[in-house]
C-alpha positions as CSV (number, residue, x, y, z in Angstrom):
1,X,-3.5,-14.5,7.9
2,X,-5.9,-17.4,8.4
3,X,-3.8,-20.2,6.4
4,X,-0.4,-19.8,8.8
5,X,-1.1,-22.8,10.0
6,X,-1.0,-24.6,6.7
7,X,1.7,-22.7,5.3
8,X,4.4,-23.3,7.9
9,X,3.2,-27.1,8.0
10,X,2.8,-28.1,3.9
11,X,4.1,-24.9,2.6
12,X,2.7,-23.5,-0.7
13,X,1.0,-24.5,-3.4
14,X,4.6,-25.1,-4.6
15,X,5.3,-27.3,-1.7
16,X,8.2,-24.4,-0.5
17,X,8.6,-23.6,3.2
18,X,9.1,-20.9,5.0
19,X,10.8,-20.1,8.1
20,X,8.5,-19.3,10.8
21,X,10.8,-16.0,11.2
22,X,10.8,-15.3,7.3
23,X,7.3,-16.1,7.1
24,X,6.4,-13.6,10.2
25,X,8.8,-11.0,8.2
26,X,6.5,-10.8,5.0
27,X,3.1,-10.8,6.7
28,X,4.5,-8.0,8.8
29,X,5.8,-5.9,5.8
30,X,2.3,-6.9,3.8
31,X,0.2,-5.8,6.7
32,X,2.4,-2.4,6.9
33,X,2.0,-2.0,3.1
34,X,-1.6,-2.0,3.6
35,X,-1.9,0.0,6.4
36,X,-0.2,2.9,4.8
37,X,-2.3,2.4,1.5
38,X,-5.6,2.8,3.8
39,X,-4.2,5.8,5.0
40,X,-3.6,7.3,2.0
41,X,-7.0,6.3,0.6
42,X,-8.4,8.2,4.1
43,X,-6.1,11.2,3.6
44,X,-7.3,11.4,0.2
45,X,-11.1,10.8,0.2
46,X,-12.7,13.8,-0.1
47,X,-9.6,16.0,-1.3
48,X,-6.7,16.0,-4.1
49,X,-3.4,15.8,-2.3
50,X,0.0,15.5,-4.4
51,X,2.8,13.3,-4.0
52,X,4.6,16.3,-2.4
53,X,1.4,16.6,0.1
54,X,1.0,13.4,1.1
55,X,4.6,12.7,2.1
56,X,4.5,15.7,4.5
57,X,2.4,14.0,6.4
58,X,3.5,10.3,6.4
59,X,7.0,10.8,6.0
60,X,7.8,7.6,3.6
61,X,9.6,9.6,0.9
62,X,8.7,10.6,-2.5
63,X,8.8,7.3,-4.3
64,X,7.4,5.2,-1.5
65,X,4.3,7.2,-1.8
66,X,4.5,6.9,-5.5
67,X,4.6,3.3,-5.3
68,X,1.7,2.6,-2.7
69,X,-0.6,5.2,-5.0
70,X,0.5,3.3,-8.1
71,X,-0.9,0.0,-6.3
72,X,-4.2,2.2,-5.2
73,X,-4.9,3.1,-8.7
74,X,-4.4,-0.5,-10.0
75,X,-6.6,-1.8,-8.0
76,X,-9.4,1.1,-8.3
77,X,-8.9,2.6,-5.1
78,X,-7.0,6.2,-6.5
79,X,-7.3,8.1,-9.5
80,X,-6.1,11.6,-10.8
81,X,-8.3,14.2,-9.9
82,X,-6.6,17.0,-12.0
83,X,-3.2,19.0,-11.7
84,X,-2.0,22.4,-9.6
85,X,0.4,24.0,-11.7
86,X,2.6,20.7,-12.2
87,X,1.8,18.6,-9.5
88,X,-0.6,15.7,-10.1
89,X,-3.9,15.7,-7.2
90,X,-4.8,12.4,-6.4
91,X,-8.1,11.4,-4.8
92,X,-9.8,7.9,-3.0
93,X,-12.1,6.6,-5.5
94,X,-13.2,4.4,-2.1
C-alpha cells in the first residue's frame, strides 16, 4: 500500500499503468482477501472447524472458503487437524 504513489506514476516493474479507479479496485479486493483469511486463521486457532463450519459463520459459500483455506495452508498458516466422520477439521497453525 506504500508504493501507490510510484505505481500510478511509473507503473510496474513492467512499465504498465493502472487506472487510479482499477488500481483502487485490486487493493480493495486484496485487502478484503486478507481480511477474511485472518478471520479464518482467528476462528480456527485453537479449534478444528470444517468447510461446512466455517461458512456458517462468514457466509462466503463453500468454495470461497475452500479457496482462502487453500491459500492459508500454502503459506503455513492452516493445516488438517483430522476428520469428523467425512468432513476435513482445519486448524491455525498461527
Amino acid at each position: 500500500m506504500g508504493k501507490e504513489k510510484t505505481l500510478l506514476e511509473n507503473g510496474n516493474v513492467y512499465g504498465q499503468k493502472l487506472p487510479k479507479e482499477e488500481f483502487d479496485k485490486l487493493l480493495k479486493a486484496s485487502l478484503e482477501d486478507e481480511y477474511i483469511k485472518n478471520w479464518i486463521s482467528l476462528m480456527t486457532k485453537g479449534k478444528p472447524m470444517s468447510v461446512e463450519e466455517i461458512d456458517a459463520v462468514i457466509k462466503l459459500g463453500l468454495e470461497n472458503i475452500s479457496t482462502h483455506l487453500v491459500e492459508l495452508w500454502n503459506r503455513g498458516r492452516a493445516s488438517l487437524y483430522g476428520f469428523e466422520e467425512n468432513n476435513a477439521k482445519f486448524i491455525s497453525s498461527i
